[in-house]
ZAMARGU-4260 file (C-alpha; in steps of 0.2 Angstrom, whole numbers, plus 5000, padded with zeros to 4 digits):
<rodrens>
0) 5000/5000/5000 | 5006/5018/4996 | 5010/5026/5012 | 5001/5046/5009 | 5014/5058/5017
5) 5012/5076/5023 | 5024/5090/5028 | 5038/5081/5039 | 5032/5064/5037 | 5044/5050/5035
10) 5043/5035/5029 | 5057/5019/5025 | 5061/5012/5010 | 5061/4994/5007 | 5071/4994/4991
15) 5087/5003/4985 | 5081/5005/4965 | 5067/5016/4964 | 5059/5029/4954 | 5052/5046/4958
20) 5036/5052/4948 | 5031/5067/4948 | 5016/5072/4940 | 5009/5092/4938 | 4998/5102/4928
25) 5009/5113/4921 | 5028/5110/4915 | 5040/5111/4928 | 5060/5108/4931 | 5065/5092/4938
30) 5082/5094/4947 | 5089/5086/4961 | 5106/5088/4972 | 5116/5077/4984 | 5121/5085/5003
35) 5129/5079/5017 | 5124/5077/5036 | 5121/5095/5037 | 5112/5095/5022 | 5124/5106/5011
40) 5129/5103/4993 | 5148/5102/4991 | 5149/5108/4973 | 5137/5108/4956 | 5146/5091/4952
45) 5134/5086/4967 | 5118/5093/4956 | 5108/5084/4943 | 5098/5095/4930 | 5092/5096/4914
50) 5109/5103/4908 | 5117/5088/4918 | 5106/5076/4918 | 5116/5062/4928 | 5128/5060/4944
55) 5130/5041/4951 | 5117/5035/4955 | 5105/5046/4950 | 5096/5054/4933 | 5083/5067/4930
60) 5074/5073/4915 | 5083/5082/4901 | 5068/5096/4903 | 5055/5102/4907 | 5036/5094/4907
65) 5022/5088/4918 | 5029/5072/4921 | 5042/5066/4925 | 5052/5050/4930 | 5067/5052/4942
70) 5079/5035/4943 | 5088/5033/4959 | 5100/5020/4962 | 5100/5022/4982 | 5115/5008/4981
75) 5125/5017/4970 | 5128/5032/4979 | 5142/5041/4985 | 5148/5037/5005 | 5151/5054/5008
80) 5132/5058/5001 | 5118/5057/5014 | 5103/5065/5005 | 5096/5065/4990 | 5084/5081/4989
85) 5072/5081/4974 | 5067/5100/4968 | 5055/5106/4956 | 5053/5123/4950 | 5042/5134/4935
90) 5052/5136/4919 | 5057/5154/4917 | 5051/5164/4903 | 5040/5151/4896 | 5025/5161/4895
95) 5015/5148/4911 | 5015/5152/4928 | 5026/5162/4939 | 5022/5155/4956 | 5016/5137/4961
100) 5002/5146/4970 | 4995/5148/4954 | 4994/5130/4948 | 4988/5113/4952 | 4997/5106/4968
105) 5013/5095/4960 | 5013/5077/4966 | 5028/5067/4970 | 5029/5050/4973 | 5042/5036/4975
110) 5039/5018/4967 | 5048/5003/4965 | 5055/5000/4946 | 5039/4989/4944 | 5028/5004/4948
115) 5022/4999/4965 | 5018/5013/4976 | 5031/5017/4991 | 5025/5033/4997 | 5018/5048/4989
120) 5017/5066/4995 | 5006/5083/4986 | 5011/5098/4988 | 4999/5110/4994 | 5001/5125/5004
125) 5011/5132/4990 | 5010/5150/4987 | 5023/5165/4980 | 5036/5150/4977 | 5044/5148/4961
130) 5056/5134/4967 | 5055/5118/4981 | 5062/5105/4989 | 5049/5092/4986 | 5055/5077/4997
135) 5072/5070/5003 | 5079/5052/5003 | 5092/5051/5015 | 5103/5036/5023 | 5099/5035/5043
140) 5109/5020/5053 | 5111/5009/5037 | 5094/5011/5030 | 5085/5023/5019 | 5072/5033/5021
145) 5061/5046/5013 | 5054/5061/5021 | 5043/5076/5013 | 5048/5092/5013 | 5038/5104/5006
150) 5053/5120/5008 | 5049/5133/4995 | 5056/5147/4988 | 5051/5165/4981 | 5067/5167/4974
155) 5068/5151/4964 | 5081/5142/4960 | 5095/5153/4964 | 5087/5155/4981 | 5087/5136/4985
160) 5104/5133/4979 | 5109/5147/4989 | 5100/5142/5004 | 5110/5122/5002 | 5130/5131/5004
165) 5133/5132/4984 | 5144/5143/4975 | 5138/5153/4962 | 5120/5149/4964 | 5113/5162/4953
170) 5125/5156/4937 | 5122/5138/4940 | 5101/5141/4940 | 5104/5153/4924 | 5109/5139/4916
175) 5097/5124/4921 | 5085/5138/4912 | 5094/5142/4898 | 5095/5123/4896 | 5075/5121/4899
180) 5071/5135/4888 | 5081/5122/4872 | 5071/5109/4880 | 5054/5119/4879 | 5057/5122/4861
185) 5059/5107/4854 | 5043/5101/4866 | 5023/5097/4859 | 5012/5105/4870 | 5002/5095/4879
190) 4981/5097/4877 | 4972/5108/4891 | 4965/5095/4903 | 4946/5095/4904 | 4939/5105/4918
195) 4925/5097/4930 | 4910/5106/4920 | 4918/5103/4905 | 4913/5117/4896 | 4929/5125/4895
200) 4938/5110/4887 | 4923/5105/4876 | 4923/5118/4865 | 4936/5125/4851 | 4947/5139/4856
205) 4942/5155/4851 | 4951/5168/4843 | 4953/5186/4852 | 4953/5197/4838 | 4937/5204/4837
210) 4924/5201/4823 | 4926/5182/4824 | 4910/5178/4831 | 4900/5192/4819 | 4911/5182/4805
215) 4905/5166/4807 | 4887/5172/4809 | 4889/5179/4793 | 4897/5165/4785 | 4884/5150/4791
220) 4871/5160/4777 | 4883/5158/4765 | 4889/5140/4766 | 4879/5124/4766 | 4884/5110/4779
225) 4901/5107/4784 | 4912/5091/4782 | 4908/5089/4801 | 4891/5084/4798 | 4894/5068/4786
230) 4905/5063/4801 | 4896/5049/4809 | 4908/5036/4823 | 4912/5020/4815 | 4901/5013/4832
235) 4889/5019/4844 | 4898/5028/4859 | 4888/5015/4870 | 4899/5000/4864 | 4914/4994/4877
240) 4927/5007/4874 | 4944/5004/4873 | 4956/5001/4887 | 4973/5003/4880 | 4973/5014/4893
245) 4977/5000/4905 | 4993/4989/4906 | 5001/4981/4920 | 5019/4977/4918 | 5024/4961/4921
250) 5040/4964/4932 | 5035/4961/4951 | 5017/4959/4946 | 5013/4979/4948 | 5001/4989/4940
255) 5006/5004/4931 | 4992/5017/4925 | 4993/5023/4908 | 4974/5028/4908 | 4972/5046/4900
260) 4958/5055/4909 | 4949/5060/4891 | 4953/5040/4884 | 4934/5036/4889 | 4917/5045/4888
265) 4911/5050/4907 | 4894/5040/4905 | 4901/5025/4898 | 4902/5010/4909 | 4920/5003/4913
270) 4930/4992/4904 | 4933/4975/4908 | 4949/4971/4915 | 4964/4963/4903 | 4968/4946/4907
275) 4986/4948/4917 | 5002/4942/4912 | 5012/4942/4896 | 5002/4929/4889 | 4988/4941/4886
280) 4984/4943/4870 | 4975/4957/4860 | 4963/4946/4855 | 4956/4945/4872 | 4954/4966/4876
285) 4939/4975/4866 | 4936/4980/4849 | 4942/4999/4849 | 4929/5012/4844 | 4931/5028/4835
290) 4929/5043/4848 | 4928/5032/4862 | 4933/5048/4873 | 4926/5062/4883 | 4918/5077/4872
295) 4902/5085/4865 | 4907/5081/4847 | 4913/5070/4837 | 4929/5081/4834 | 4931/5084/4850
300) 4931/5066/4856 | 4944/5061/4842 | 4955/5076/4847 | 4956/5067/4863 | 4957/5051/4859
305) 4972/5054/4847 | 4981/5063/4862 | 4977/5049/4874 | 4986/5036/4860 | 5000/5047/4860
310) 5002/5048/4878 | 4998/5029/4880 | 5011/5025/4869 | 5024/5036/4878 | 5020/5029/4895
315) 5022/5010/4888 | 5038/5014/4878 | 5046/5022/4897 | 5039/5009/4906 | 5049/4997/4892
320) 5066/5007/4892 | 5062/5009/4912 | 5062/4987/4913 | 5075/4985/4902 | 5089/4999/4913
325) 5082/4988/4927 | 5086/4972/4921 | 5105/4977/4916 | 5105/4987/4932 | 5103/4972/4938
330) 5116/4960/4929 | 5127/4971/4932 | 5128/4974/4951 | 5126/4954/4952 | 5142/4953/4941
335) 5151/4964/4951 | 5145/4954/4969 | 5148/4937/4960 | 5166/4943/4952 | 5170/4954/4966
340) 5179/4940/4972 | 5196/4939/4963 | 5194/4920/4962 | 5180/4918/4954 | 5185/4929/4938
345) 5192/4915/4928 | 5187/4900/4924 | 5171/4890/4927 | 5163/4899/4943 | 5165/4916/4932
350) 5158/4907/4917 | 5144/4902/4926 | 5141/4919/4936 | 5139/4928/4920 | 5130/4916/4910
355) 5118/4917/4927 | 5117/4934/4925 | 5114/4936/4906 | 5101/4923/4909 | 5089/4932/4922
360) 5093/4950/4910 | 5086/4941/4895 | 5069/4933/4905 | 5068/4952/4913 | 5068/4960/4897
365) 5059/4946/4888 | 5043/4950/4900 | 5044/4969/4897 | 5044/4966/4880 | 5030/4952/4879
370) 5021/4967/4890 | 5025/4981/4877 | 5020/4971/4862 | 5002/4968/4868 | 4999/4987/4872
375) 5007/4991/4852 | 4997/4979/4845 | 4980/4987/4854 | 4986/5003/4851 | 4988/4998/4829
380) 4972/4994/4832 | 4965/5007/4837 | 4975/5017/4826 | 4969/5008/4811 | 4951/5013/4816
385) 4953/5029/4822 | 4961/5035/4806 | 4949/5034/4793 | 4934/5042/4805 | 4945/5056/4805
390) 4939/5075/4798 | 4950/5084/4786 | 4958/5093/4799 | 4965/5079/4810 | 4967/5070/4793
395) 4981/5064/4782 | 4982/5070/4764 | 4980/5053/4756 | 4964/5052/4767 | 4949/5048/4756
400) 4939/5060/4765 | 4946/5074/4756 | 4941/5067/4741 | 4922/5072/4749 | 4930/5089/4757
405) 4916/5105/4756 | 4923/5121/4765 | 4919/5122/4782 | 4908/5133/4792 | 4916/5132/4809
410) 4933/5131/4814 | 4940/5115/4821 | 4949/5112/4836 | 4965/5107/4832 | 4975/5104/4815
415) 4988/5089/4810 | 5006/5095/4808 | 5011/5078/4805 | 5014/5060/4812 | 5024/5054/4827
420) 5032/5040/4832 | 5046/5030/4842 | 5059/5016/4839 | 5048/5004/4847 | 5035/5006/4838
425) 5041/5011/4820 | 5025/5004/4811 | 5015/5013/4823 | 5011/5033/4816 | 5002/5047/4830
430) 4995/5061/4822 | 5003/5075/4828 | 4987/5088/4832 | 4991/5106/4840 | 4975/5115/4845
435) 4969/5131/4834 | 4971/5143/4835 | 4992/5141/4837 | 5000/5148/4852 | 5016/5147/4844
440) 5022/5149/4827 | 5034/5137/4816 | 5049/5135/4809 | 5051/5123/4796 | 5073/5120/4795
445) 5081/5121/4779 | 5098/5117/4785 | 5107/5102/4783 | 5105/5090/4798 | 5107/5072/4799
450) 5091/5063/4796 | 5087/5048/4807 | 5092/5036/4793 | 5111/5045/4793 | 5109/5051/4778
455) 5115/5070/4770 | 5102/5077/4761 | 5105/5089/4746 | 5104/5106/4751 | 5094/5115/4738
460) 5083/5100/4738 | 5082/5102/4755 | 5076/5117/4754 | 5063/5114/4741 | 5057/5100/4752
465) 5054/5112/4766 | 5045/5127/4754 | 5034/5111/4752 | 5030/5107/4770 | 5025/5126/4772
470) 5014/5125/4759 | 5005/5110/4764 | 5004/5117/4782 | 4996/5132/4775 | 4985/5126/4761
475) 4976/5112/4778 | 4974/5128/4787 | 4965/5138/4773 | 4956/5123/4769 | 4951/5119/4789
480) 4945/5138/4790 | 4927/5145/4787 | 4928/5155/4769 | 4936/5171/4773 | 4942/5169/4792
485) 4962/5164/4786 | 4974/5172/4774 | 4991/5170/4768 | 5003/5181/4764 | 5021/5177/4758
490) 5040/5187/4759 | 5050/5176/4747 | 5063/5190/4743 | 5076/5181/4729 | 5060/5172/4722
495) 5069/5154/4725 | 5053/5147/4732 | 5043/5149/4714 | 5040/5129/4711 | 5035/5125/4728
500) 5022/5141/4731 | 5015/5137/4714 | 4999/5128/4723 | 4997/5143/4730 | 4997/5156/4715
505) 4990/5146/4703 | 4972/5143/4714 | 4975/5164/4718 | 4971/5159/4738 | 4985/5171/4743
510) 4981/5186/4749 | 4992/5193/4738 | 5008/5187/4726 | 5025/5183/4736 | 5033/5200/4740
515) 5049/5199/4731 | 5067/5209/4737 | 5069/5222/4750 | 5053/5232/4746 | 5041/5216/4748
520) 5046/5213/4765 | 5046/5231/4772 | 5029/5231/4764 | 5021/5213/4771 | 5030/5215/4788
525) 5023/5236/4788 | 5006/5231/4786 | 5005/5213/4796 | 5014/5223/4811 | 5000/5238/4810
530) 4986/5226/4811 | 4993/5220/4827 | 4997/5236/4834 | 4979/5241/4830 | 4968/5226/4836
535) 4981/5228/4853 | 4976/5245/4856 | 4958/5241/4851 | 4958/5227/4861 | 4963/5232/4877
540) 4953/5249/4874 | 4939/5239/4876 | 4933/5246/4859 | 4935/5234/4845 | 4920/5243/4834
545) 4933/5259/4834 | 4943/5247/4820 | 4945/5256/4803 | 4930/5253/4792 | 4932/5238/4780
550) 4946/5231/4793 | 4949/5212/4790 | 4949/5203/4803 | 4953/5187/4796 | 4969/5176/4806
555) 4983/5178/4795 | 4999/5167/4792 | 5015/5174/4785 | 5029/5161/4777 | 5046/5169/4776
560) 5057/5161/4765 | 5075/5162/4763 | 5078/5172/4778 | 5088/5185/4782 | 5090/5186/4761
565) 5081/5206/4762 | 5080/5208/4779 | 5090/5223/4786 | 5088/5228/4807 | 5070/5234/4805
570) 5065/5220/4796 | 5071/5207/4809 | 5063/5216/4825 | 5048/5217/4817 | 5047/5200/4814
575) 5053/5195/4832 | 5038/5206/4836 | 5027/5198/4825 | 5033/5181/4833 | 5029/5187/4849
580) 5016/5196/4848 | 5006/5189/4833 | 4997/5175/4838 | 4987/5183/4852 | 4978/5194/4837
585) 4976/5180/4826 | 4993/5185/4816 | 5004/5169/4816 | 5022/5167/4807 | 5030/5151/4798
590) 5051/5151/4794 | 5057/5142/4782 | 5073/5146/4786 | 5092/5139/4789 | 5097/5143/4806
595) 5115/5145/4801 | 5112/5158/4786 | 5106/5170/4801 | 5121/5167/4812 | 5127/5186/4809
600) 5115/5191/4818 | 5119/5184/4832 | 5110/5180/4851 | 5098/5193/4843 | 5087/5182/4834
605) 5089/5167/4849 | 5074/5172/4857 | 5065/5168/4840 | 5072/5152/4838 | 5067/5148/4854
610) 5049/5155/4851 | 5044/5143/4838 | 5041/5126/4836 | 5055/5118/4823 | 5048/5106/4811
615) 5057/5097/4799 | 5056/5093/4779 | 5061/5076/4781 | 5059/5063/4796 | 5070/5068/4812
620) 5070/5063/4831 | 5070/5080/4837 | 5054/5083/4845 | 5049/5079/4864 | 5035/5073/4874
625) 5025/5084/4889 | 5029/5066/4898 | 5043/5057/4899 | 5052/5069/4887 | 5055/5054/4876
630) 5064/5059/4858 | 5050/5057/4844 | 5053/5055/4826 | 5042/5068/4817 | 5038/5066/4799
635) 5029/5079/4789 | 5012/5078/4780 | 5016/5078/4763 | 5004/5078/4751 | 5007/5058/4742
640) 5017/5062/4724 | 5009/5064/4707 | 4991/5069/4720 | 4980/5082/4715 | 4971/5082/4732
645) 4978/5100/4738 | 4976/5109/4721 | 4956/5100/4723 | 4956/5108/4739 | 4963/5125/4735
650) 4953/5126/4720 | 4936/5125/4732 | 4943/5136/4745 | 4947/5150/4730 | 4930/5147/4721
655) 4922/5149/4741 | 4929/5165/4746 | 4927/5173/4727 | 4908/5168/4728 | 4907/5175/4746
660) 4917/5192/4741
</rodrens>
C-alpha cells in the first residue's frame, strides 16, 4: 500500500532501486542535488539538472514537462552523500506560471522500478514560490528513508541553491533555464486538461481578435453543411470502449496506469479488466471504437482520443526502456557481487556467474517486452480505426475523406502538423494535432542536419522540400477555416521558392503574390505589424468597433522564406515582434529558414528560435513529449506524389471565398 505523506512525514524504504514520479499540471523543472549530514551541497558536480542530467546513481529529466520519472540508484551512491533532495521549479520565461500558487498542487511519489507505490506526498500550501524541495531520501543507521519536505522558495532556484551552501548559485540556475528554455522548444504541448464542468475544454478555442464571432454568423448564410456533419463514429459511443489505457507490467506483478483521463466518455460504463500476464493477447481486450473519449462532438472526442494514444504509447515505451535499465542494472551489480571475488573471475565459477546473470537480464527484458508488444498491437488497432473516421483537419492528405472535402463553416479544434512515432513502435504513426488557433508559430529548418536514417540530404533539395512542407501546412489551414476567416501572405525576397508556392498562386488563395526583394518585405511585415498594433490598442481599449472601416479581421499566416536574404535591422525586429506578439491577434508566422544563414545576427534572433516550434522537411527525432520527454521522430504531412488532392482543395477554398466576396 502507498504510504500518503504530509509535511515532515517519513517514511522507510524497502528497496534501494526506485523511481520518483512526479506528476503536475503545468511543466516544471525536475532537478535534484546530493548534501551531506548537514544538508549542504559540496559543489554543482553534486547537482543533477536538465543541463546535467546524471551523477551516480541518480538521473533526471533532460527538461521540462508535467511528468516526469526520476531514477535513483539508492546503492550506488556516494559514501560521503547522505541526501538525496528532489526540487521542482516553474520554467522561466515560458509564458506559464510564475508562482506554484497559481497551479495545480505537484505530486511526487516514489515507486519501485515495477511501479508499486512506496510513498507519495502533494504539495499543497504552496503560494509565491517559484522553486521547492519536494522530498528527501536520506541514509539513517544503514537504512534509507524518505521524508517530505515541502521548503519553497520565492526566489527560485537561485534562492534554493543558495539556501544548500553552493557557489555561484545564481550562474548555475541561469543555466538549468537556459538549458529548459532548448528543451521547451523542441517540446509538443500538451492538450488543456478538461475542467469538471467541462465546458471550457469542450469547445474549440476561440480567437481574440474581434469580429470572429460576427464572422462566422455571417458565414453560416453563406455555406451549406460542413464536412463535420457527414462525420458519423464507425460505432455507437455505448459500445465497450477501449482500454489501451490500461497495462500492467509484468516485472513484480505491479500495475502501472497509463489511463488518460479523456481516453473514455464519462457516461460509459468501465472496461473489463485485461487478462494479466504476458500471455495476454489482444485478441482477448475489446474492439476499439472511434471517439471512444470524453467530448460534446465528434471532433472533440477524436482530438482526445488521438492525444490519449500518443500519451499511452509514451508511458508504455518508458515503462519498456524503464524494465530494460532495470534488468541490466541488475546484471550488472550481480556481476560485480559474483566477480568481486578475485577468484572467481576466471574459469568455470566466472563462466557460470555471467552466464547466470545474462540469463535472468534476458527473461527480465523478455517480460517487458512480451508486455510492450500487447499494448502496440492494441494501440495499431486502434489506430487503424481511428484513422479513417478522422475529419480533414486531423486527417492525412492521402485520406479519402478529402476526396468528399466542402469548405467548412466552423473552425475546428486542432489541426495535423504531422505523424509521430518511436523506435519501438516504428509501424505505429500518431498524428501529431496542436489546438487552433496556434500559440506558437513554426519554423520549418532548411539546414542540413542528419536525418534519422544518417543520411545527407542535398541542400537546395532540402530546401525545396521544406518550401513544400509550408505549403501543405498552409494550404490544411486555409482549407480547415470557414471561407474568409484565414489568409496568407508570403515574403519570398530572391523568388527561389517559385516551384514550391505554385499551389498557392495558381488557385489565387494568397492574399496577395510573394513579395519579392527588400521592398516586399518592408511592405508585408509594415502592414502585418499595423494590424497588430491596431487590434492591441483596440483590444485592450475595450473598443474593437473603433477598428477602421472595412478592417479584416481574418487570422493571418506569414511564410518567410530564405531568411535573412532582404531583411536589414528593422526587418528582423519586426518580425521578432510579429513572433511574439502575433498569435494573440490572430497573426501567426511560419520560417522556412536555415538557422546557420542567420548566424550574423547573432544572440539577437535566439529568442526567436526559441519561440517557435521547429519542424522538419524530412523525418527527424527532434521533437519531445509533455511526459517522459522521450525523443520522437516527426515526419511531415506531405501531400502523396503525382496527387492532385491539395490543388482539389485550393481550388474550392478559391471558388468559396470569390463567391462570398
Amino acid at each position: 500500500m502507498t504510504a500518503e505523506l504530509v509535511r515532515g512525514q517519513n517514511h522507510p524504504l524497502s528497496q534501494v532501486r526506485v523511481e520518483i514520479r512526479i506528476s503536475a499540471g503545468v511543466p516544471v523543472v525536475a532537478a535534484a542535488t546530493l548534501s551531506d549530514e548537514s544538508g549542504k551541497a559540496h559543489g554543482v558536480d553534486w547537482v543533477a539538472h536538465p543541463g546535467a542530467s546524471a551523477l551516480p546513481g541518480l538521473e533526471v529529466s533532460r527538461q521540462a514537462a508535467a511528468d516526469h520519472r526520476l531514477a535513483v540508484d539508492l546503492a550506488a551512491m556516494p559514501e560521503t552523500a547522505h541526501r538525496v533532495n528532489v526540487l521542482l521549479a516553474l520554467p522561466a520565461g515560458a509564458g506559464g506560471p510564475v508562482r506554484f500558487g497559481a497551479v495545480a498542487a505537484p505530486s511526487v511519489a516514489v515507486t519501485g522500478l515495477d511501479g508499486t507505490g512506496i510513498a507519495r506526498y502533494t504539495l499543497v500550501g504552496l503560494d509565491a514560490e517559484s522553486a521547492v524541495i519536494a522530498l528527501e531520501l536520506y541514509r539513517r543507521q544503514g537504512a534509507w528513508k524518505v521524508r517530505a519536505v515541502g521548503q519553497g522558495y520565492s526566489g527560485g532556484l537561485a534562492e534554493l541553491f543558495a539556501d544548500q551552501g553552493l557557489p555561484q548559485a545564481a550562474e548555475l540556475a541561469g543555466s538549468i533555464q537556459e538549458a529548459v528554455s532548448r528543451g521547451l522548444a523542441r517540446s509538443i504541448p500538451a492538450p488543456p486538461r478538461p475542467t469538471a464542468d467541462g465546458d471550457a475544454s469542450r469547445r474549440p478555442a476561440q480567437p481574440t481578435y474581434p469580429g470572429a464571432a460576427a464572422r462566422e454568423a455571417t458565414q453560416a448564410s453563406h455555406q451549406g453543411p460542413g464536412p463535420a456533419e457527414a462525420q458519423q463514429p464507425v460505432a455507437p459511443m455505448s459500445q465497450t470502449p477501449s482500454t489501451q489505457g490500461s497495462a500492467t507490467s509484468s516485472l513484480g506483478g505491479g500495475s502501472i496506469d497509463y489511463t488518460h483521463p479523456n481516453r473514455r466518455s464519462e457516461t460509459s460504463p468501465p472496461p473489463p479488466p485485461w487478462p494479466q500476464g504476458p500471455a495476454a493477447s489482444p485478441a482477448d481486450a475489446p474492439s476499439p471504437v472511434a471517439g471512444d473519449a470524453v467530448g460534446w462532438s465528434m471532433d472533440e472526442r477524436l482530438y482526445n482520443q488521438v492525444w490519449g494514444m500518443f500519451e499511452d504509447l509514451a508511458r508504455t515505451a518508458a515503462a519498456y526502456r524503464s524494465a530494460v535499465d532495470f534488468a541490466e542494472s541488475r546484471m550488472d551489480k550481480e556481476l560485480e557481487q559474483a566477480l568481486s571475488d578475485p577468484r572467481n573471475r576466471l574459469g568455470a565459477a566466472g563462466g557460470a556467474a555471467r552466464e547466470a546473470a545474462s540469463v535472468r537480464r534476458a527473461q527480465l527484458v523478455d517480460q517487458a517486452k512480451a508486455v510492450l508488444d500487447r499494448d502496440l498491437a492494441q494501440l495499431t488497432a486502434e489506430a487503424e480505426v481511428v484513422e479513417p473516421a478522422l475529419p480533414p483537419a486531423y486527417a492525412g492528405w492521402d485520406n479519402p475523406v478529402w476526396h468528399g472535402y466542402r469548405v467548412p463553416t466552423e473552425t475546428p479544434m486542432a489541426l495535423r502538423l504531422g505523424d509521430l512515432h518511436l523506435p519501438e513502435s516504428a509501424p505505429l504513426r500518431i498524428p501529431m494535432l496542436v489546438r487552433l488557433p496556434m500559440e506558437r508559430g513554426l519554423w520549418i529548418d532548411s539546414g542540413q542536419f542528419e536525418t534519422v536514417d544518417g543520411t545527407l540530404p542535398d541542400s537546395g533539395e532540402l530546401r525545396h522540400r521544406a518550401v513544400e512542407a509550408a505549403v501543405a501546412i498552409a494550404a490544411r489551414l486555409l482549407a480547415v477555416h470557414p471561407v474568409g476567416a484565414f489568409g496568407v501572405h508570403v515574403i519570398d525576397p530572391a523568388g527561389s521558392a517559385a516551384r514550391a508556392l505554385a499551389p498557392l498562386v495558381r488557385t489565387g488563395v494568397l492574399a496577395s503574390p510573394p513579395a519579392p526583394g527588400a521592398a516586399g518585405v518592408a511592405d508585408v511585415l509594415g502592414r502585418l505589424t499595423q494590424r497588430v498594433d491596431l487590434v492591441q490598442m483596440a483590444l485592450r481599449g475595450r473598443a474593437a468597433e473603433s477598428l477602421p472601416p472595412g478592417f479584416d479581421t481574418a487570422q493571418q499566416l506569414l511564410i518567410v522564406n530564405d531568411f535573412p536574404h532582404g531583411f536589414d535591422d528593422r526587418a528582423v525586429t519586426q518580425l521578432r515582434y510579429l513572433a511574439d506578439e502575433g498569435p494573440s491577434v490572430g497573426v501567426h508566422l511560419l520560417m522556412v529558414a536555415d538557422r546557420e544563414d542567420a548566424t550574423a545576427y547573432g544572440p539577437l534572433l535566439d529568442p526567436l528560435w526559441r519561440s517557435l516550434m521547429r519542424l522538419t522537411p524530412l523525418p527527424d527525432d527532434h521533437l519531445a513529449d509533455p511526459w517522459v520527454g522521450h525523443a520522437w521522430t516527426y515526419e511531415p504531412a506531405l501531400v502523396p506524389p503525382g496527387s492532385e488532392v491539395l490543388h482539389q482543395v485550393l481550388t474550392q477554398v478559391a471558388a468559396a471565398a470569390t463567391k462570398y466576396t
